[in-house]
C-alpha positions in Angstrom: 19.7 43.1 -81.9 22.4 45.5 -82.7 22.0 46.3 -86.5 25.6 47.6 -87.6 24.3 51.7 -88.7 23.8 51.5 -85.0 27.1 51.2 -83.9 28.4 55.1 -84.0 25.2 56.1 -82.4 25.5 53.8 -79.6 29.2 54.7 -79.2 28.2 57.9 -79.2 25.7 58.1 -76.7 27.8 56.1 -74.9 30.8 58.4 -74.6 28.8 61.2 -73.2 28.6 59.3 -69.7 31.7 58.5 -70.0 33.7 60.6 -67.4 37.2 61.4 -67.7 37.8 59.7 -63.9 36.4 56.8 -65.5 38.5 56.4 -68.5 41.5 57.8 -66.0 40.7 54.7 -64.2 40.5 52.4 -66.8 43.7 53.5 -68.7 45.5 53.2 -64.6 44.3 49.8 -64.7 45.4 48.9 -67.8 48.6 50.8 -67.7 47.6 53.0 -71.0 47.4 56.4 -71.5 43.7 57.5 -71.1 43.5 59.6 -74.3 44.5 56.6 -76.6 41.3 54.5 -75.2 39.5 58.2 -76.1 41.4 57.8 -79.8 39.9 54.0 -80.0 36.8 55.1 -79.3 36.1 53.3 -75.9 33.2 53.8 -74.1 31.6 53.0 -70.8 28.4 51.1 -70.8 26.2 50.3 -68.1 25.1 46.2 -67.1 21.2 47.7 -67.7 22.2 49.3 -71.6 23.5 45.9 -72.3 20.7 43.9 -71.1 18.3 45.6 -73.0 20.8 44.8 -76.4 20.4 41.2 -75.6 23.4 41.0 -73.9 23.8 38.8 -71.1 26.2 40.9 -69.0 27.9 40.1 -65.4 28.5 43.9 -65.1 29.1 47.0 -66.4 31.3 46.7 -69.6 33.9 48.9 -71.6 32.6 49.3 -75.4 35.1 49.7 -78.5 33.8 50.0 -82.0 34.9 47.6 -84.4 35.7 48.5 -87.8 36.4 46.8 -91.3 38.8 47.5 -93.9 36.9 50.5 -95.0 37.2 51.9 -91.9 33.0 51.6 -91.4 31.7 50.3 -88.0 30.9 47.4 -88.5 30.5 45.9 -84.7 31.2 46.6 -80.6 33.7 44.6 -78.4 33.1 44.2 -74.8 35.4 44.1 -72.2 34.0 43.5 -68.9 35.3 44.5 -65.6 36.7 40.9 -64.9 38.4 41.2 -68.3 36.1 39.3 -69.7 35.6 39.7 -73.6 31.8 39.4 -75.7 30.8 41.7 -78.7 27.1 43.1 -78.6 24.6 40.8 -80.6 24.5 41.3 -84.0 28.1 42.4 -84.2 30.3 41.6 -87.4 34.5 41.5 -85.9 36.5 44.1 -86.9 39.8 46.1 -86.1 40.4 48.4 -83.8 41.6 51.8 -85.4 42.1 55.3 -83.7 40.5 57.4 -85.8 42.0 60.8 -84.7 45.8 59.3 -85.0 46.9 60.2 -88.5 48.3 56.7 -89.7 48.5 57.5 -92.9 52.1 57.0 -94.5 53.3 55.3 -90.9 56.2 53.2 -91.7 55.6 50.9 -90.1 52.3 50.2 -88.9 51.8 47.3 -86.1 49.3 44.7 -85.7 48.4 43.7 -82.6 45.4 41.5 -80.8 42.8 43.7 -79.4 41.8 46.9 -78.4 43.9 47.4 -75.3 47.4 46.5 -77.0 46.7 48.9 -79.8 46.1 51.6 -76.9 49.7 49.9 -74.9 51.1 50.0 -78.8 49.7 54.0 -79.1 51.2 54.4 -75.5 54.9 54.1 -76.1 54.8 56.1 -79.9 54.0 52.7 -82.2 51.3 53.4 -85.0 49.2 50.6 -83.7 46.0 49.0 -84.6 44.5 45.7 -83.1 42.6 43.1 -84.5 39.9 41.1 -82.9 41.6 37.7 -82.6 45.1 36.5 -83.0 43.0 34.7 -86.4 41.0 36.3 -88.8 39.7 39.1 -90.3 43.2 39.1 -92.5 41.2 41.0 -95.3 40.5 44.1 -93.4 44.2 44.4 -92.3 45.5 44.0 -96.0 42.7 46.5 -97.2 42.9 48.9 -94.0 47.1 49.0 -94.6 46.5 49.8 -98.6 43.6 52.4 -97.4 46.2 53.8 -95.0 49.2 53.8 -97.2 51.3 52.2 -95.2 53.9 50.5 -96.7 55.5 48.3 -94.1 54.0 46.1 -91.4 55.3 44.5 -88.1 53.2 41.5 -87.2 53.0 41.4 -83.1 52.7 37.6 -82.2 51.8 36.5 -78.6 54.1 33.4 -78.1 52.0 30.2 -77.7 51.3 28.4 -80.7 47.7 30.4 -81.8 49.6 33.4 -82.0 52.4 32.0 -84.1 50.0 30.5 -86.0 47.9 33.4 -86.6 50.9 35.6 -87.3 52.1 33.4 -89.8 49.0 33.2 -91.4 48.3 36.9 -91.7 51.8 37.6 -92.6 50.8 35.4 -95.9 48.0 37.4 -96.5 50.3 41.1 -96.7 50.5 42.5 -99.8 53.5 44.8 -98.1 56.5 43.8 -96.9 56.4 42.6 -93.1 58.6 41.0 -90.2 56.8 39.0 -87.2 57.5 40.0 -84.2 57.2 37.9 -81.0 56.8 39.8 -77.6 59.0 38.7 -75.0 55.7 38.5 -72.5 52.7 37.2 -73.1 51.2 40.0 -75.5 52.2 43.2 -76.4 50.7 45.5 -73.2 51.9 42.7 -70.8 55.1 43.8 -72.2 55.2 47.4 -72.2 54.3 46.8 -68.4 56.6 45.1 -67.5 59.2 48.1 -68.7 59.5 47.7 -72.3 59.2 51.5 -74.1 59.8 52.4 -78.1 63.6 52.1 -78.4 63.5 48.2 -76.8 60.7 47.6 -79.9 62.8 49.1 -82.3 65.9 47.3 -81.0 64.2 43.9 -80.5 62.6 44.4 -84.8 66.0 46.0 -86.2 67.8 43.2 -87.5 64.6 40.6 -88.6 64.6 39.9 -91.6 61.5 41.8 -93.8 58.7 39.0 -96.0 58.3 40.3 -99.1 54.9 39.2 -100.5 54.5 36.8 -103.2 
């Protein structure tokens, strides 16, 4: 069992077997730059490494530490070649932050689902951080935004109904002013993908209108 002090060692040792063709790889397939996986903290992680954490794995697997509003480790999300998404037993959920990004004072920060749009988010110049699930784990946004200073926050919503829903129900929980934002794909990456850069975000956010909190 993974017992959460472990987590930054395991990432750690992780990382150095982790080549750059392999993140170069990765950050191809995803359609990310390569250095903001590095910034996240991804590692690669062989089928064998998992198995002997308990974790019933169909292949090798890409690791990102999860982290809570104090900006401690608290877990490790899987992603598995087939896209496939587990955490390693014992993990607790948790965002996804780039620790070497200064985020400090952004204005605004964005919130997106997962690992891989916060690296798409990074990609195009948005300070972005993900969370594990388009619901939950609203208390370590509101505490990692206060931590970071950041004093406005656009919500990014996938467009079926959990997203909305999830949006919605973070945006209750800010304590800073914030606007949802709906991507015109199906989440945020899928978007930048298909063509969409910095100035079509900014455009697309300009004229919302901004939730105070209550």
């Amino acid at each position: 069992m993974l017992f959460r002090s472990d987590v930054d060692g395991l990432i750690s040792e992780w990382r150095r077997k982790t080549t750059d063709e392999m993140f170069e790889a990765f950050a191809s397939s995803l359609g990310v730059k390569f250095r903001f996986l590095k910034a996240l903290g991804a590692a690669r992680v062989e089928q064998q490494t998992l198995a002997n954490l308990h974790v019933n794995a169909p292949s090798d697997a890409w690791a990102f530490p999860m982290l809570n509003g104090a900006g401690k480790s608290v877990g490790i999300r899987l992603r598995f070649i087939d896209g496939e998404k587990r955490a390693v037993t014992g993990s607790r959920a948790g965002l996804f932050v780039a620790k070497s990004i200064i985020y400090t004072n952004a204005e605004p920060i964005y919130i997106a689902e997962g690992p891989t749009d916060a690296a798409a988010g990074l990609t195009i110049g948005l300070f972005t951080i993900g969370r594990p699930s388009c619901l939950g784990n609203e208390s370590d946004v509101v505490e990692t935004v206060k931590r970071l200073k950041c004093r406005r926050v656009i919500i990014v919503a996938d467009a079926d109904e959990p997203g909305q829903r999830g949006a919605e129900k973070l945006q209750q929980a800010m304590r800073v002013p914030s606007i949802v934002w709906t991507t015109p794909k199906k989440d945020l990456r899928a978007s930048i993908n298909a063509g969409m850069e910095r100035e079509d975000v900014l455009g697309a956010t300009r004229d919302l209108v901004w939730s105070n909190p209550k």
